[in-house]
PyMOL commands that place a pseudoatom at each C-alpha (Angstrom):
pseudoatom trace, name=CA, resn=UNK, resi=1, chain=A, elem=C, hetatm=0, pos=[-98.529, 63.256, 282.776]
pseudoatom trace, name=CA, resn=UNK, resi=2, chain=A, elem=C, hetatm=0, pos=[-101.055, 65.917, 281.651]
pseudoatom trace, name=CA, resn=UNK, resi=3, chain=A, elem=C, hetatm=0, pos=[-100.456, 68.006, 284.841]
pseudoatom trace, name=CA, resn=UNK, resi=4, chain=A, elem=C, hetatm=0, pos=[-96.414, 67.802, 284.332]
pseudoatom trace, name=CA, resn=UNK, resi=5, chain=A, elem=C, hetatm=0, pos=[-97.242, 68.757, 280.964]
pseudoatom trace, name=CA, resn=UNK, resi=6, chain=A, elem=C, hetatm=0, pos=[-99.281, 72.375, 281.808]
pseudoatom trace, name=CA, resn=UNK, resi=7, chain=A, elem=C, hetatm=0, pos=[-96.717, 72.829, 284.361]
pseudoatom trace, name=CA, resn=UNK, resi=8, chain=A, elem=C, hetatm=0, pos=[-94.069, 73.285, 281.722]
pseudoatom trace, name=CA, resn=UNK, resi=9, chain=A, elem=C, hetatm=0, pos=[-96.364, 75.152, 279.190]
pseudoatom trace, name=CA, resn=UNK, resi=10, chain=A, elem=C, hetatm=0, pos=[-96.623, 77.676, 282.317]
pseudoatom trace, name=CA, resn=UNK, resi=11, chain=A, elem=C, hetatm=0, pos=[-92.973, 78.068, 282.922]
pseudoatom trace, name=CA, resn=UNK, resi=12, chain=A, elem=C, hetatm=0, pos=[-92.761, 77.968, 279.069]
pseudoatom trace, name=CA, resn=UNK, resi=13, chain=A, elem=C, hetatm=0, pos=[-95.001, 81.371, 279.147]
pseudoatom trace, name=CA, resn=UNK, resi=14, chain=A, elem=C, hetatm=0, pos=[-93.714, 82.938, 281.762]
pseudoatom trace, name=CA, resn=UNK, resi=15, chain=A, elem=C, hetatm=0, pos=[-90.007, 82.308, 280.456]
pseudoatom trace, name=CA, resn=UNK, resi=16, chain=A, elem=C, hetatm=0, pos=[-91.332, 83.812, 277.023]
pseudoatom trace, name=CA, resn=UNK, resi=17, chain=A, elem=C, hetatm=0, pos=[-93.012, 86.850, 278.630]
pseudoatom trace, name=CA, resn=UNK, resi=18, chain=A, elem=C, hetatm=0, pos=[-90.229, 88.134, 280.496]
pseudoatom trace, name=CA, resn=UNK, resi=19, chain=A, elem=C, hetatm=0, pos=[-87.996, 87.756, 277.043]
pseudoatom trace, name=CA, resn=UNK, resi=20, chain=A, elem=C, hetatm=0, pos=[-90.792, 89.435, 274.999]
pseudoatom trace, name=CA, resn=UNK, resi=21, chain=A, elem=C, hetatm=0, pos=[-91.219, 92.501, 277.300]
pseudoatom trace, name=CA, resn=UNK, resi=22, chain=A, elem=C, hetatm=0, pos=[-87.274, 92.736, 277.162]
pseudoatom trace, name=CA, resn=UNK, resi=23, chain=A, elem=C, hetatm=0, pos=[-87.048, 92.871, 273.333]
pseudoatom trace, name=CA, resn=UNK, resi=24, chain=A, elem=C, hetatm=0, pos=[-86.207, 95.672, 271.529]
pseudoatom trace, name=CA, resn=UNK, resi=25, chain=A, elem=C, hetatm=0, pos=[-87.306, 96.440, 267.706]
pseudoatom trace, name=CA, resn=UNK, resi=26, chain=A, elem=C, hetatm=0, pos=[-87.676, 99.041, 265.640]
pseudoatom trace, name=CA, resn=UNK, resi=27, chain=A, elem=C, hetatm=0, pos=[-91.712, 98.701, 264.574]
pseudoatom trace, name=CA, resn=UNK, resi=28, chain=A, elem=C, hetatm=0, pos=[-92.824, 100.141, 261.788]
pseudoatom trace, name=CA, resn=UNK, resi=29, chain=A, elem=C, hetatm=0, pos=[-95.947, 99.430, 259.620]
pseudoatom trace, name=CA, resn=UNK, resi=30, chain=A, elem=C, hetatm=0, pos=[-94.777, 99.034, 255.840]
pseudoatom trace, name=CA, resn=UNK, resi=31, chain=A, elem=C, hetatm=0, pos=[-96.207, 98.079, 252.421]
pseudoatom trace, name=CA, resn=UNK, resi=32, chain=A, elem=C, hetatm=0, pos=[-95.830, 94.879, 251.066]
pseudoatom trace, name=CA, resn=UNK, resi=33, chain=A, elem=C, hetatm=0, pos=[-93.798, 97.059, 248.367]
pseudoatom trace, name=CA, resn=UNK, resi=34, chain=A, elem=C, hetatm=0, pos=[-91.174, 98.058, 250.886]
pseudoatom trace, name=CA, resn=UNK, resi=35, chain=A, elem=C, hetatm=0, pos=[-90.523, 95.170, 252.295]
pseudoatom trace, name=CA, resn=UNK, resi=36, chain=A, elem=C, hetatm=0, pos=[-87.484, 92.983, 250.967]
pseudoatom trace, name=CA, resn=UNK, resi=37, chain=A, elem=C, hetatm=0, pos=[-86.864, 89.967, 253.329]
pseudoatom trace, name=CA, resn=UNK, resi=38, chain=A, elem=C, hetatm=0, pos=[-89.516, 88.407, 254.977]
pseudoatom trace, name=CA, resn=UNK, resi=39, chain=A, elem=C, hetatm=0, pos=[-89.390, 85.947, 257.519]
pseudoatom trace, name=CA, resn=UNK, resi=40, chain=A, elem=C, hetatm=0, pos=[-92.470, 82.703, 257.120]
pseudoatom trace, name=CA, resn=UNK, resi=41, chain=A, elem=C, hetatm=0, pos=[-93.408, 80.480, 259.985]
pseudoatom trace, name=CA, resn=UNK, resi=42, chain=A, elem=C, hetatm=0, pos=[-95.826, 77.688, 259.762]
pseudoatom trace, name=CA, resn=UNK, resi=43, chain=A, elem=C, hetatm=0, pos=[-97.113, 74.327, 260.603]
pseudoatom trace, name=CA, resn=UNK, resi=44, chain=A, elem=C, hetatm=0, pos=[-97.734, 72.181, 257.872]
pseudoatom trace, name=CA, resn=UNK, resi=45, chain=A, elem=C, hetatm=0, pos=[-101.163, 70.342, 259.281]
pseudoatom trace, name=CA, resn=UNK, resi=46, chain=A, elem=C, hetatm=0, pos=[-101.530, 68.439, 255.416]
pseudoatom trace, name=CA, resn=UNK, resi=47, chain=A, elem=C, hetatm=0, pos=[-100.713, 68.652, 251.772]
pseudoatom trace, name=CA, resn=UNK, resi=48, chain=A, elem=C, hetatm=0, pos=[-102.865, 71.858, 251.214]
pseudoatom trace, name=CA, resn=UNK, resi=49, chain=A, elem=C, hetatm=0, pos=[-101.908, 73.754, 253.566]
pseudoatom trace, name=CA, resn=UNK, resi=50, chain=A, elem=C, hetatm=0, pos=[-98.094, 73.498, 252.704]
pseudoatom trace, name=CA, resn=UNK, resi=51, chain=A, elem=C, hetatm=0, pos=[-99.151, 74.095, 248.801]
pseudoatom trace, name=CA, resn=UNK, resi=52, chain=A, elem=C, hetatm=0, pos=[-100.303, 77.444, 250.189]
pseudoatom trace, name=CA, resn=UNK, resi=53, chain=A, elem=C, hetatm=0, pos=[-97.518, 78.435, 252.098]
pseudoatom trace, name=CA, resn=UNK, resi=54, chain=A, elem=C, hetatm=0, pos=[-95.356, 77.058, 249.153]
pseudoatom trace, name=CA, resn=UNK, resi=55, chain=A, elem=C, hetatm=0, pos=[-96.931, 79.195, 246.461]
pseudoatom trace, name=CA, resn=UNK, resi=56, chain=A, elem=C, hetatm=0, pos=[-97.484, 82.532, 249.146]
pseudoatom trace, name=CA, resn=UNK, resi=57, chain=A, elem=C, hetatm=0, pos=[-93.453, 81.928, 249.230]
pseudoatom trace, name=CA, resn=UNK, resi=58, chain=A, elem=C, hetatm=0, pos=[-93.147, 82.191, 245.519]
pseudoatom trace, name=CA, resn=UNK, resi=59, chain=A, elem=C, hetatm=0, pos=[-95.057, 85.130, 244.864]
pseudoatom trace, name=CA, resn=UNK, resi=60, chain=A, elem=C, hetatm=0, pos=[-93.114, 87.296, 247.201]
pseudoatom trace, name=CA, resn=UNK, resi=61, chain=A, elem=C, hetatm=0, pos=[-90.117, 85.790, 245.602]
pseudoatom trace, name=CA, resn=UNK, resi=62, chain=A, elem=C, hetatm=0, pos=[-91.261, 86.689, 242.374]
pseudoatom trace, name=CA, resn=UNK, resi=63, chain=A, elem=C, hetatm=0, pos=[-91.713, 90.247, 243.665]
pseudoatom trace, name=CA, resn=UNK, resi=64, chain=A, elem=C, hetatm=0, pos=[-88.087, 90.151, 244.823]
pseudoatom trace, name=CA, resn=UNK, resi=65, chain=A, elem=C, hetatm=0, pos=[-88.237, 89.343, 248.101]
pseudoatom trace, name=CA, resn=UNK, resi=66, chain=A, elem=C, hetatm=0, pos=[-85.428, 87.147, 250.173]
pseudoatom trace, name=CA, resn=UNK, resi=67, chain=A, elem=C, hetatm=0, pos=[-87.404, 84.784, 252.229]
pseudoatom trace, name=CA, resn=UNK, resi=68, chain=A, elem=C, hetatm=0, pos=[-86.550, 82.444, 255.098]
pseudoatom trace, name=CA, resn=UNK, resi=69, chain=A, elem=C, hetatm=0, pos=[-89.166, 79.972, 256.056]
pseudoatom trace, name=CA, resn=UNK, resi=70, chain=A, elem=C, hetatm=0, pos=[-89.772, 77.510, 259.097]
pseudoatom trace, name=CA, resn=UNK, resi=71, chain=A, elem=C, hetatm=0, pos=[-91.852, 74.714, 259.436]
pseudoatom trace, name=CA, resn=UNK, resi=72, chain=A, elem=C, hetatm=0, pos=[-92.703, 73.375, 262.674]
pseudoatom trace, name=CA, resn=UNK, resi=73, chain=A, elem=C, hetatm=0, pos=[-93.750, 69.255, 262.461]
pseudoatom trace, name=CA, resn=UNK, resi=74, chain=A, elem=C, hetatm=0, pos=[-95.570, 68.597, 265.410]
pseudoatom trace, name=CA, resn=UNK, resi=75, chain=A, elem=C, hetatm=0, pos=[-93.860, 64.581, 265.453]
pseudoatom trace, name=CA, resn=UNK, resi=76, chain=A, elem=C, hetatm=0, pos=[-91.255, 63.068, 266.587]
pseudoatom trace, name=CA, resn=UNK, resi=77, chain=A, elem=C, hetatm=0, pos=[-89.681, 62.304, 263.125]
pseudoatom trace, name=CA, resn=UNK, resi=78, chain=A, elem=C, hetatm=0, pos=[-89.806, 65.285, 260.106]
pseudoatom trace, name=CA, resn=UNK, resi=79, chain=A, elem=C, hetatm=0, pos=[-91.538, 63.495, 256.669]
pseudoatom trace, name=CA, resn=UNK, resi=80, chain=A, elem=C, hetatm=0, pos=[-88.818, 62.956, 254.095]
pseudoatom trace, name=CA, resn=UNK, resi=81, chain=A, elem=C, hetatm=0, pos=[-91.177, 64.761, 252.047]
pseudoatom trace, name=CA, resn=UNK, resi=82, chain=A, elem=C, hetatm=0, pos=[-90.765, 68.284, 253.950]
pseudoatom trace, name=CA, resn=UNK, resi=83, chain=A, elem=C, hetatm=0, pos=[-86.747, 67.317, 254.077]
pseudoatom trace, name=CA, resn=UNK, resi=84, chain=A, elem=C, hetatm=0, pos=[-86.516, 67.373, 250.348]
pseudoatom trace, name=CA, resn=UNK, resi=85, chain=A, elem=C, hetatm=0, pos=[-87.939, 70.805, 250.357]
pseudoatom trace, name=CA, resn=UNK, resi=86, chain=A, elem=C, hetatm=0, pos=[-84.814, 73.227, 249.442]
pseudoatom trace, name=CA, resn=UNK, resi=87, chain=A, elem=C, hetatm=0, pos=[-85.315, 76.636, 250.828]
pseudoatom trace, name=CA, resn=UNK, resi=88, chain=A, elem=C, hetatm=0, pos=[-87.511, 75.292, 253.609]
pseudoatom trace, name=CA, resn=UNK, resi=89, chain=A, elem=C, hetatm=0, pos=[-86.185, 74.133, 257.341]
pseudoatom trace, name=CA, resn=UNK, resi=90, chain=A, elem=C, hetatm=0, pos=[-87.824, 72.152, 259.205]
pseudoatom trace, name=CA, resn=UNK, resi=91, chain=A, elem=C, hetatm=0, pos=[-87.973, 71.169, 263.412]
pseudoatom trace, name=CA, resn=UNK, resi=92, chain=A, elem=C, hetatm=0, pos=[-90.591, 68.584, 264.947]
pseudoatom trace, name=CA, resn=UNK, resi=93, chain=A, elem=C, hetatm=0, pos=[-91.175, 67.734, 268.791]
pseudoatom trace, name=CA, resn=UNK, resi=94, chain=A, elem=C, hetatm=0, pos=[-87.629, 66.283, 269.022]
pseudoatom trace, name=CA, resn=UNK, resi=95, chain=A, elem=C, hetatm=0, pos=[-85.500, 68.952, 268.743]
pseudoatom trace, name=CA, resn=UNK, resi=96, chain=A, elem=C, hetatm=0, pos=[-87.667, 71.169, 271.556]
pseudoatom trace, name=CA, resn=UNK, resi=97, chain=A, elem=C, hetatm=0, pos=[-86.161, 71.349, 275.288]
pseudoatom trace, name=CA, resn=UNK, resi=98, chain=A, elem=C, hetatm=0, pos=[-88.256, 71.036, 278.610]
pseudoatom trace, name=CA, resn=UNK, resi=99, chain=A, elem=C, hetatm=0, pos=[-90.621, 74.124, 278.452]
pseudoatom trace, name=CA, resn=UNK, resi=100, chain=A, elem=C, hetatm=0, pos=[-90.956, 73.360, 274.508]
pseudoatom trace, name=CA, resn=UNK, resi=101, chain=A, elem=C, hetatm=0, pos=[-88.545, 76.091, 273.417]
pseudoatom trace, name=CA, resn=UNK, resi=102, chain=A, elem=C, hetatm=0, pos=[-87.305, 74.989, 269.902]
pseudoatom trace, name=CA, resn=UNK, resi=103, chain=A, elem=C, hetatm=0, pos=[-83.297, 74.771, 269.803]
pseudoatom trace, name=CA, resn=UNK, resi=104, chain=A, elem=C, hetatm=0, pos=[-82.612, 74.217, 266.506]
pseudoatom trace, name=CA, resn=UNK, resi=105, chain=A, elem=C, hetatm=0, pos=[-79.481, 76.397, 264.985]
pseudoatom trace, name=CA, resn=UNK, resi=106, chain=A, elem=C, hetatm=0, pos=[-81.161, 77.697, 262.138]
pseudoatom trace, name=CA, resn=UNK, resi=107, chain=A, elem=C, hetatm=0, pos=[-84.123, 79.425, 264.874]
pseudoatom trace, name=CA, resn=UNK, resi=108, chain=A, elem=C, hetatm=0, pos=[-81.459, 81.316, 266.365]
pseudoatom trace, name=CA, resn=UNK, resi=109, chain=A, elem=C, hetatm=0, pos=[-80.725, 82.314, 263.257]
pseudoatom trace, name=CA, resn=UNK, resi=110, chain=A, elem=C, hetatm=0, pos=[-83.809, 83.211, 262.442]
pseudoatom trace, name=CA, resn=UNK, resi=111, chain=A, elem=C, hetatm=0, pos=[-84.095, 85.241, 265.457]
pseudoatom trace, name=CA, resn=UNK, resi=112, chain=A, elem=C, hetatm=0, pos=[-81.096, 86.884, 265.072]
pseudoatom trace, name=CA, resn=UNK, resi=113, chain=A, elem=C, hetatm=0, pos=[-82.336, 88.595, 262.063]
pseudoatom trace, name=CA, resn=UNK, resi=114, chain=A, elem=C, hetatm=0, pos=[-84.064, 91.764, 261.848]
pseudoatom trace, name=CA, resn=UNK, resi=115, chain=A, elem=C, hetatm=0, pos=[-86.736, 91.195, 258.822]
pseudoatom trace, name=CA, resn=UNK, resi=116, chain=A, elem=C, hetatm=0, pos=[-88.916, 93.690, 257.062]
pseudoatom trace, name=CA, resn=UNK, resi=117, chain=A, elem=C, hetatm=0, pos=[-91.799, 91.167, 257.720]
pseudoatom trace, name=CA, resn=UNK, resi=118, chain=A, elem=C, hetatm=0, pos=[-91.877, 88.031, 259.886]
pseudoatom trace, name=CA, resn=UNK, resi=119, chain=A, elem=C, hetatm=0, pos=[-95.595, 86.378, 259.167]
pseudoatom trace, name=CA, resn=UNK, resi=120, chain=A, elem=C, hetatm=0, pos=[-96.902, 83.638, 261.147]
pseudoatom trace, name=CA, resn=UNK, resi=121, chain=A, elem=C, hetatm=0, pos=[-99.194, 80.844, 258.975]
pseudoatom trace, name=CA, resn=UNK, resi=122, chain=A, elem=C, hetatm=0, pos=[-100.077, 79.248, 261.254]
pseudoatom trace, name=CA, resn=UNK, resi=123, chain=A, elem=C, hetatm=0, pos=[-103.945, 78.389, 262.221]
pseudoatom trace, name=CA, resn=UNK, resi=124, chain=A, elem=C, hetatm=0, pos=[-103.400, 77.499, 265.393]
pseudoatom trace, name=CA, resn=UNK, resi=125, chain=A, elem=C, hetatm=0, pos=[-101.440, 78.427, 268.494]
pseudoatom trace, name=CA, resn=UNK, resi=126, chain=A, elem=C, hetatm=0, pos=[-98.461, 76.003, 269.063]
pseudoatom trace, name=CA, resn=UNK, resi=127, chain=A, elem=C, hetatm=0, pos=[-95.625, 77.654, 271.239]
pseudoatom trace, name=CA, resn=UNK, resi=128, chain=A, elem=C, hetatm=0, pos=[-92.508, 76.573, 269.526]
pseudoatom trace, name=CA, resn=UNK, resi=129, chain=A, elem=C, hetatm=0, pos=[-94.154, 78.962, 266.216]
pseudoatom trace, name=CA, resn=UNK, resi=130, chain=A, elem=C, hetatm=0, pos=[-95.015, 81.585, 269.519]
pseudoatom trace, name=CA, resn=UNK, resi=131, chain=A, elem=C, hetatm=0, pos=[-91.743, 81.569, 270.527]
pseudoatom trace, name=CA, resn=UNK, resi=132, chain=A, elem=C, hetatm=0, pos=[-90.161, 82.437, 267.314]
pseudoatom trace, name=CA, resn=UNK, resi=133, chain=A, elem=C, hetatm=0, pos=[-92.754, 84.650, 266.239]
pseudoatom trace, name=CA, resn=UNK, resi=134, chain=A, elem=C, hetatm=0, pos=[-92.737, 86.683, 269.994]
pseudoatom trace, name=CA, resn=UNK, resi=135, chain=A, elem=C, hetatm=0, pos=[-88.777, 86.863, 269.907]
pseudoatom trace, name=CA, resn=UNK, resi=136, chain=A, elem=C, hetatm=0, pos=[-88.613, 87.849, 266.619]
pseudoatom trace, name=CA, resn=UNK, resi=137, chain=A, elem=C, hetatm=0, pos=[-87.153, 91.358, 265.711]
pseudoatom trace, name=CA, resn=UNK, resi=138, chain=A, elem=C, hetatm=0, pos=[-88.833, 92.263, 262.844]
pseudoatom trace, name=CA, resn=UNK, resi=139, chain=A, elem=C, hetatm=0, pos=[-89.905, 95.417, 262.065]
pseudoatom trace, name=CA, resn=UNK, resi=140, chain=A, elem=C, hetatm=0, pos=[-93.389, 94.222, 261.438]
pseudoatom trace, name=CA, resn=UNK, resi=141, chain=A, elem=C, hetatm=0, pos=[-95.274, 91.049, 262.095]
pseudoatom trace, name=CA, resn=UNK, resi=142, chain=A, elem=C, hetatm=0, pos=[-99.005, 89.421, 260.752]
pseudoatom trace, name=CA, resn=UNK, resi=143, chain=A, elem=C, hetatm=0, pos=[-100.765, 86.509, 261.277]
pseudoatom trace, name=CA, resn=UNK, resi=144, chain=A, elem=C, hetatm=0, pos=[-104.270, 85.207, 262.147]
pseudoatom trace, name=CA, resn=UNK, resi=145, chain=A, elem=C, hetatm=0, pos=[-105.691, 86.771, 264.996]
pseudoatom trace, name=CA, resn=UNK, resi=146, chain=A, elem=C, hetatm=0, pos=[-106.248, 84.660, 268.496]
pseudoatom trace, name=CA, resn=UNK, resi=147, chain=A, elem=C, hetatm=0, pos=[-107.425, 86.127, 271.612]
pseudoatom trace, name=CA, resn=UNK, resi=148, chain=A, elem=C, hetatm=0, pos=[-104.001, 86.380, 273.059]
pseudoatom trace, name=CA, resn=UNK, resi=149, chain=A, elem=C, hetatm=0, pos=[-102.698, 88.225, 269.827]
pseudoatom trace, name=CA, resn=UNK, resi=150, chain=A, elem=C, hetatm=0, pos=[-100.315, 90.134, 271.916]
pseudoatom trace, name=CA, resn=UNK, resi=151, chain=A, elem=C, hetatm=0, pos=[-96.815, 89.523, 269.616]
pseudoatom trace, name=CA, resn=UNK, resi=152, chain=A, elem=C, hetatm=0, pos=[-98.667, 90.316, 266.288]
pseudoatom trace, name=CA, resn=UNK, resi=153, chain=A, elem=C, hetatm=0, pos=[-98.573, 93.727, 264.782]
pseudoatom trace, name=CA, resn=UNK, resi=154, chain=A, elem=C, hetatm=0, pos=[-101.404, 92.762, 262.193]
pseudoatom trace, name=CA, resn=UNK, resi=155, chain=A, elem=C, hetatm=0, pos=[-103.583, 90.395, 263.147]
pseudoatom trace, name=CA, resn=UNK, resi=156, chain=A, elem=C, hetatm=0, pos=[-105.839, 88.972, 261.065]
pseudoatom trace, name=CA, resn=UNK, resi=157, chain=A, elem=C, hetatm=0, pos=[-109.594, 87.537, 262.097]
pseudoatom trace, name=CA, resn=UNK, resi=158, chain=A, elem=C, hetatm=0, pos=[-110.555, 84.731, 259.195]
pseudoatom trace, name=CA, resn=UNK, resi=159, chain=A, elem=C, hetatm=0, pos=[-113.427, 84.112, 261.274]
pseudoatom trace, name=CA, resn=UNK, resi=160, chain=A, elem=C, hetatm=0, pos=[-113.539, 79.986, 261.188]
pseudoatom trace, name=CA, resn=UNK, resi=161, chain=A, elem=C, hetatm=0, pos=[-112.024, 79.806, 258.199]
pseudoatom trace, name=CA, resn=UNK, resi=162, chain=A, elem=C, hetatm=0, pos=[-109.068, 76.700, 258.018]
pseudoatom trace, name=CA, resn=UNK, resi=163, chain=A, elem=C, hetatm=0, pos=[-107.626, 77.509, 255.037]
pseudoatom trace, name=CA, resn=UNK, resi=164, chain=A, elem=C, hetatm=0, pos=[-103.993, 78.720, 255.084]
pseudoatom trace, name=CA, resn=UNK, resi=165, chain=A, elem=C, hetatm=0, pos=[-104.490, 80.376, 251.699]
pseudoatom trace, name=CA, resn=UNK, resi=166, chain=A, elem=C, hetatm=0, pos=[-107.322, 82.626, 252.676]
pseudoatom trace, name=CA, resn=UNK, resi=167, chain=A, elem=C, hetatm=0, pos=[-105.087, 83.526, 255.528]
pseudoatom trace, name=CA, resn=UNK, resi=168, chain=A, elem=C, hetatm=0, pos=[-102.017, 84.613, 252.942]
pseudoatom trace, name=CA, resn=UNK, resi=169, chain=A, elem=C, hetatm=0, pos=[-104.301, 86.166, 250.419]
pseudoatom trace, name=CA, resn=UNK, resi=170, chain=A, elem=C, hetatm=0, pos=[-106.022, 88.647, 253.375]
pseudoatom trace, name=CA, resn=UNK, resi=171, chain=A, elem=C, hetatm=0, pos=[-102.450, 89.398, 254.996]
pseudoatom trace, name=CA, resn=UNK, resi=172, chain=A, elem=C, hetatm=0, pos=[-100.948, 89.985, 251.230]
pseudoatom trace, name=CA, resn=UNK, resi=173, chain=A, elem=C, hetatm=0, pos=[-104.054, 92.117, 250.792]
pseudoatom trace, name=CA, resn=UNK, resi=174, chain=A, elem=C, hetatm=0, pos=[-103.522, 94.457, 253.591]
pseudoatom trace, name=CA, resn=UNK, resi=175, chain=A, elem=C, hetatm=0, pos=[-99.654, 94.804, 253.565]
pseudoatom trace, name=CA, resn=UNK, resi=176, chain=A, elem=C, hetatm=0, pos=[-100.709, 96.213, 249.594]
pseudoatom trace, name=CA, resn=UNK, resi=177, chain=A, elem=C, hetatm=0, pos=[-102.902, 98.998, 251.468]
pseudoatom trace, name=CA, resn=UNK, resi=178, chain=A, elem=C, hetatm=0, pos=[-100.663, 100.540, 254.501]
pseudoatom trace, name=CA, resn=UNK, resi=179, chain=A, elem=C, hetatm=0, pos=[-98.753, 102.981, 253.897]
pseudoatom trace, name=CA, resn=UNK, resi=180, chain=A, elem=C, hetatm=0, pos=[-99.542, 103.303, 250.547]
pseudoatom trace, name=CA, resn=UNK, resi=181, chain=A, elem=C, hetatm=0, pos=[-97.395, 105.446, 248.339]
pseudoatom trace, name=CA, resn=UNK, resi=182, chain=A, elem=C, hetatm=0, pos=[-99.342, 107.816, 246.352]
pseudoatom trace, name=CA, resn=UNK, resi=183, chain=A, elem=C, hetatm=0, pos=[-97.777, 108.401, 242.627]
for i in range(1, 183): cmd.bond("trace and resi %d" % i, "trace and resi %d" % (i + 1))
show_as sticks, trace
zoom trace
């Protein structure tokens, strides 16, 4: 079962890699204060870490920004308490095909769109948030840094930190700092 399993992680990859090195964006580093829609994928791993998501979410509302967010439930079954979330949509285990590619309408909507900003809060690598995050045509992408960082523009090293709001606060910090405008 485990060996059926990395077989289809593997064709997962490879599958991914060929449609990464076909996609075409229009990169461009930007200030937090240019940027107007920002795309937010995650994985809720407990009640903290979707508190910091939630409240990262409402500060770049507050500064004006449209924001789309995705929440990957590694389950079988989403919470009713992420379902109740409005703004928020949610995909778990279920709704992934063979090679764990996430089919949900709402990704391919997702990846349809070209954001300012796509930013992945996750702490881990899970490739259903890989996939969106690699396919993704946004004009700039952050996240935590991992060895394999290759589909991040700004990567972030939070050394062994687990804390999903250290992880906004340093990504907010730097997206205030390039490209600065002078006044």
């Amino acid at each position: 079962m485990v060996f059926l399993k990395e077989i289809r992680k593997r064709i997962g990859g490879f599958i991914l890699g060929r449609k990464f090195r076909g996609l075409t964006r229009n990169r461009q580093f930007i200030n937090l204060a240019d940027i107007s829609t920002v795309g937010v994928i995650f994985q809720p791993t407990g009640k903290q870490d979707f508190e910091s998501v939630n409240e990262f979410i409402k500060e770049l509302k507050a500064e004006g920004k449209q924001i789309f967010a995705i929440g990957y439930i590694e389950s079988e079954e989403i919470p009713d308490s992420y379902l109740l979330r409005k703004g928020y949509h949610f995909f778990c285990t279920k709704e992934l095909n063979w090679y764990f590619r996430p089919g949900s309408p709402f990704i391919d909507d997702f990846l349809e769109r070209e954001f300012d900003l796509v930013v992945n809060l996750s702490l881990d690598t899970h490739y259903p948030l890989d996939y969106i995050f690699a396919l993704s045509k946004a004009r700039l992408k952050a996240g935590k840094y991992f060895d394999n960082s290759e589909y991040s523009d700004l990567s972030i090293d939070i050394k062994n930190s687990c804390d999903v709001g250290y992880l906004t606060e340093q990504i907010t910090h730097y997206l205030n700092i390039i490209n600065k405008k002078e006044l």
